[in-house]
Steps between C-alpha positions, in 0.01 A plus 500: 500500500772745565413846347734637319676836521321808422503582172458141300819409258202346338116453533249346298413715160376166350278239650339206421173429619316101501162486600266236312221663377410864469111395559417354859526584897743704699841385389370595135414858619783570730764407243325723209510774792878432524533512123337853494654646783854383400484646152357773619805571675712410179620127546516273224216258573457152297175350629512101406153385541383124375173620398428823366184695563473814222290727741698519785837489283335816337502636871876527518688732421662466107843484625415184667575212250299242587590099363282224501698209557519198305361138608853406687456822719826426672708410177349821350602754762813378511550583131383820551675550817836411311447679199403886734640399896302716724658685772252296773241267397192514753253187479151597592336209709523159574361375147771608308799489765580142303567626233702832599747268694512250194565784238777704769724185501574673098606799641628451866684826541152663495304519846215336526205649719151244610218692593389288777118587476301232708641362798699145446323331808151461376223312781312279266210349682516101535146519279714620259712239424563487141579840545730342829664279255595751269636762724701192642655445162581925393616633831857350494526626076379834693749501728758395311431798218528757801904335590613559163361910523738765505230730697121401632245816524280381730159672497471462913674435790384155606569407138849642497532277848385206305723508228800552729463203683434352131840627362712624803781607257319722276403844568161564578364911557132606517339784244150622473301354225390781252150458526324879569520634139584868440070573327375267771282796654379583180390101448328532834271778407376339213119417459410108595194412317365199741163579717617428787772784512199774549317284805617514853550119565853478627766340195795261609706465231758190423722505201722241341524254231249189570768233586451273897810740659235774516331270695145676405265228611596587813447865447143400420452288839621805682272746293201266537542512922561857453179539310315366818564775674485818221380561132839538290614398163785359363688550222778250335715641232733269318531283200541055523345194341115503444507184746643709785297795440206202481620359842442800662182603375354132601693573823316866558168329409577197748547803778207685391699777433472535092238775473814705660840359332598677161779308316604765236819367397782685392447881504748797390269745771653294773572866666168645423348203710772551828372811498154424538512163694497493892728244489768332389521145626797226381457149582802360371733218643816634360622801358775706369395852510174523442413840317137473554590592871737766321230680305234455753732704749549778187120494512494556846254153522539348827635160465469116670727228403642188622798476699663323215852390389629832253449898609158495664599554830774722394294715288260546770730519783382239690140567488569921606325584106299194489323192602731159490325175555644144475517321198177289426284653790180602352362607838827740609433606148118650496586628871817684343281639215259618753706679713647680186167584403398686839848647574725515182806613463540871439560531136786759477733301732440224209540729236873607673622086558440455128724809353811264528332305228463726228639376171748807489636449844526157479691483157703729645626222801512247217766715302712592805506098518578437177788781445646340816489200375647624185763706643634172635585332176855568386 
């Protein structure tokens, strides 16, 4: 994307955001971060959502009109679209990109921006093959949704590389998700009211909605060899189906590891516990940007991972502020954890890596984007 000359004949002053639910994971959180930020600075924002959750709609700003849309999402938001063009519409994550691109064919002289938030090349195990057969079925819809784009954000390098190769003629640029929020020091002071913050029995942390990308059975199997070794705890924070939070606590008791595994589901003190934890440790076999390795640097909690497809690697600059193991390696895993344990990263060079992520700074580099963008349209 060609930037245009100083001074923009136009920019974005109003801007359609798509995300579908203002309840859930990351994508939820970073979009309502957008929303904030970018009235904050005065835009116009329409924030289409296809379910609406009061509390965090009561979080936004009141300048932010916020629409539930109707049971034909797509036909809906092209109505709406229509009736009040945006200067840029920005869809928020791969859920809803089907219906952005469905609704922009209404209104085709108005960009269109995906939000590519999880990487498109996802490494389903062959025991997975339901989940196989599905992915085998959405990836070419994916891909095709990313073609018809005016603009993909991608939320990391290697998934900026991906979607290049997916749609060579669109252009693809790289922003920092806006995960570190502008009170997050304030949410890691606060109080945690759990007996085992106030023992000294090391805490590894994990957090992330229940769901087999997390991969947390293998978390366990690496916890339970690192258990052999040292007395430590660990913590999983995240919401999912009462059978997945059931598979895991069968597979802690099959390990022998139950009596230390605390599955507290989702929490809003997610800073209050990086703060305290040891460490932070992500299992997953894909990602986008994963903000739990975000906030755990803003912490200054040292940090393991797997060397996975998305920003792991990037984020920790190839294993310099962290421990990266290979996907599905239990054993590189607790060895990873244990060397973080003895010798962890020091805290303040984590605390500087994560400053590029701070919702302000980071809205910011999504409205230079967007007024480019903008600016473009004659």
């Amino acid at each position: 994307m060609n930037a245009p000359q100083q001074g923009f004949r136009r920019r974005a002053d109003h801007i359609a955001l798509i995300v579908q639910s203002l309840s859930g994971g990351g994508v939820q959180m970073r979009m309502l971060a957008l929303a904030r930020e970018f009235a904050r600075r005065g835009r116009r924002v329409d924030l289409f959502v296809g379910e609406r959750d009061r509390h965090r709609a009561e979080s936004l700003p009141r300048s932010v009109r916020v629409t539930r849309l109707g049971r034909d999402r797509a036909r809906d938001l092209a109505q709406h679209l229509r009736a009040d063009p945006p200067d840029v519409v920005l869809s928020g994550g791969t859920p809803v990109h089907r219906v952005a691109v469905a609704a922009s064919d209404s209104v085709p002289e108005v960009p269109l921006v995906l939000r590519a938030s999880g990487h498109p090349s996802r490494r389903i195990p062959w025991t997975k093959w339901r989940a196989r057969l599905v992915e085998a079925i959405k990836r070419p819809l994916r891909d095709r949704r990313y073609r018809k784009a005016s603009l993909v954000i991608a939320v990391s390098d290697d998934t900026a590389s991906a979607v290049r190769r997916i749609a060579p003629e669109t252009p693809v640029i790289t922003l920092p998700s806006p995960v570190v929020s502008a009170d997050f020091e304030a949410k890691a002071a606060a109080r945690i009211e759990h007996a085992w913050v106030d023992d000294d029995v090391p805490i590894i942390l994990s957090v992330g909605r229940l769901t087999p990308s997390k991969d947390y059975p293998g978390l366990l199997s690496a916890f339970a060899i690192l258990r052999r070794s040292r007395h430590a705890r660990l913590v999983i924070l995240g919401g999912g189906s009462a059978a997945m939070r059931q598979q895991l606590i069968d597979t802690a008791r099959r390990l022998g590891v139950e009596g230390d595994v605390a599955l507290l589901g989702w929490r809003q003190d997610v800073p209050a516990w990086l703060e305290r934890a040891d460490l932070l440790v992500l299992a997953s076999w894909w990602e986008g940007c994963p903000a739990s390795i975000i906030e755990a640097m803003a912490a200054g909690c040292p940090v393991v991972a797997t060397d996975c497809p998305g920003d792991s690697r990037s984020l920790l600059r190839d294993g310099e502020l962290g421990g990266l193991v290979p996907v599905r390696d239990p054993r590189a895993m607790a060895a990873a954890m244990a060397r973080q344990l003895d010798d962890p990263v020091d805290s303040n060079r984590l605390r500087a890596a994560a400053e590029r992520y701070r919702e302000d700074k980071a809205a910011a580099a999504y409205l230079k984007a967007l007024d480019q963008l903008a600016a473009q349209v004659d």
